[in-house]
N, C-alpha and C positions, 0 to 999 in steps of 0.2 A: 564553238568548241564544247565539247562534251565532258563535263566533269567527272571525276574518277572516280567516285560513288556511282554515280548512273552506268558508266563503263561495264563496271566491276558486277552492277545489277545485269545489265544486260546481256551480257557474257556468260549470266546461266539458264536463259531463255534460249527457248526451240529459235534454229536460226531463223525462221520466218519469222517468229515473233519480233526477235533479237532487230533485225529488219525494218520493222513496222514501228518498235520503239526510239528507234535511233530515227526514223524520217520523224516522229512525233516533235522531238524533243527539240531537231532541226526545224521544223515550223515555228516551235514555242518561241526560237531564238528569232527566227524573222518579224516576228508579233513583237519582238520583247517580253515575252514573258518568260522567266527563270523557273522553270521546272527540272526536276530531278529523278529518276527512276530510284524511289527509297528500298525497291522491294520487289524481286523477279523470282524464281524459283525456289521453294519451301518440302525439305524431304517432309514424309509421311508424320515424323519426329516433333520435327518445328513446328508444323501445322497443329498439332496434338499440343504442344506449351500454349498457342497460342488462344486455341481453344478453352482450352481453361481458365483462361485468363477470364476473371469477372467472374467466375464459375468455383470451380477449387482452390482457383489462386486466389490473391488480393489483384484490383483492377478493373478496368472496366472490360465490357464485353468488347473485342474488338471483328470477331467472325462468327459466322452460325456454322459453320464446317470444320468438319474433324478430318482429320488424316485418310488422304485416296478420295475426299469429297470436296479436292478444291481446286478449280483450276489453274491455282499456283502451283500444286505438287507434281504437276505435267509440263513444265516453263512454258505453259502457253498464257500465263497472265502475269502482269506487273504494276505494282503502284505505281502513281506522282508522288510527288511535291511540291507546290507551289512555294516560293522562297523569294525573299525582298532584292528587289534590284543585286544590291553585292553577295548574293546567294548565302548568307547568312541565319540569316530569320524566315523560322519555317512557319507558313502561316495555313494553320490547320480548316480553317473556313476562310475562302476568296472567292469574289465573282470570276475570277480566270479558271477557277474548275471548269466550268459552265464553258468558256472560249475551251479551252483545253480538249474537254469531250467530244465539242462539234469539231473540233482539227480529226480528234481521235476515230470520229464516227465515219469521217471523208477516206480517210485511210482505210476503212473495213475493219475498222475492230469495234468490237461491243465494249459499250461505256456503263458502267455499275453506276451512273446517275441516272440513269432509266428505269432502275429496278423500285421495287416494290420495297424491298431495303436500300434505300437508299446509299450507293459507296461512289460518290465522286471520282475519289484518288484514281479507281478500279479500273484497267483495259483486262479487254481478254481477247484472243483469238482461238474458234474452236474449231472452225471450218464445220460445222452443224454436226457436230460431234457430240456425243453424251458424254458425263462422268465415264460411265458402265462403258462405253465404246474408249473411252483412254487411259480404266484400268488394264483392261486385256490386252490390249497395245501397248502396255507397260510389263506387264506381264511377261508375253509373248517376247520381249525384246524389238518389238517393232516400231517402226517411227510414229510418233504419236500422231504427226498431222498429213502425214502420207496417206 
């Protein structure tokens, strides 16, 4: 069963995405591992606090993208969580990121533990789409990943 935080994440991702996140988390649950989708779709707005964040704000850095340069702001990307057995305790570094990603990677989504910045938590699905290719398709009013 899908907890009502990941639901409530998932539910603002592109329905492929939305899709791709729910068989994830369905794996996790076969593995035994408790993950949670902390974080799916971010307007231009939220992206831009977060940005600043370690920056203008007090905090640490948590993104290198500003607003329109994140694949969150398109619902085609969403956080984990990794979380202790009774989904409690969130545990910000675990070896299950790593299990987690290779579930994630089998599914066809790109895992941010691959990157050069390193982001474990990180799926994305872009279908070989640029930023620039899903502004204008934001823009335009058209399906991002159509």
């Amino acid at each position: 069963m899908i907890d009502p935080r990941s639901q409530k994440n998932i539910a603002t991702l592109h329905p492929e995405v939305a899709r791709l996140a729910t068989l994830l988390l369905e794996k996790c649950q076969e593995m035994g591992i408790c993950a949670k989708v902390i974080s799916g779709l971010r307007t231009y707005e939220e992206q831009n606090e977060l940005y600043a964040q370690g920056r203008t704000k007090p905090g640490q850095i948590v993104t290198k993208a500003k607003g329109g340069y994140s694949i969150h702001n398109f619902g085609c990307a969403f956080d984990i969580g990794i979380f202790s057995q009774d989904g409690k305790k969130y545990h910000g570094e675990h070896a299950d990121y790593k299990r987690v990603g290779a579930l994630g990677e089998a599914l066809g989504l790109e895992w941010g533990g691959r990157w050069k910045f390193v982001d474990e938590p990180h799926f994305q699905c872009t279908k070989g789409l640029s930023l620039a290719d899903m502004r204008q398709r934001k823009t335009q009013g058209r399906d991002i990943l159509a």
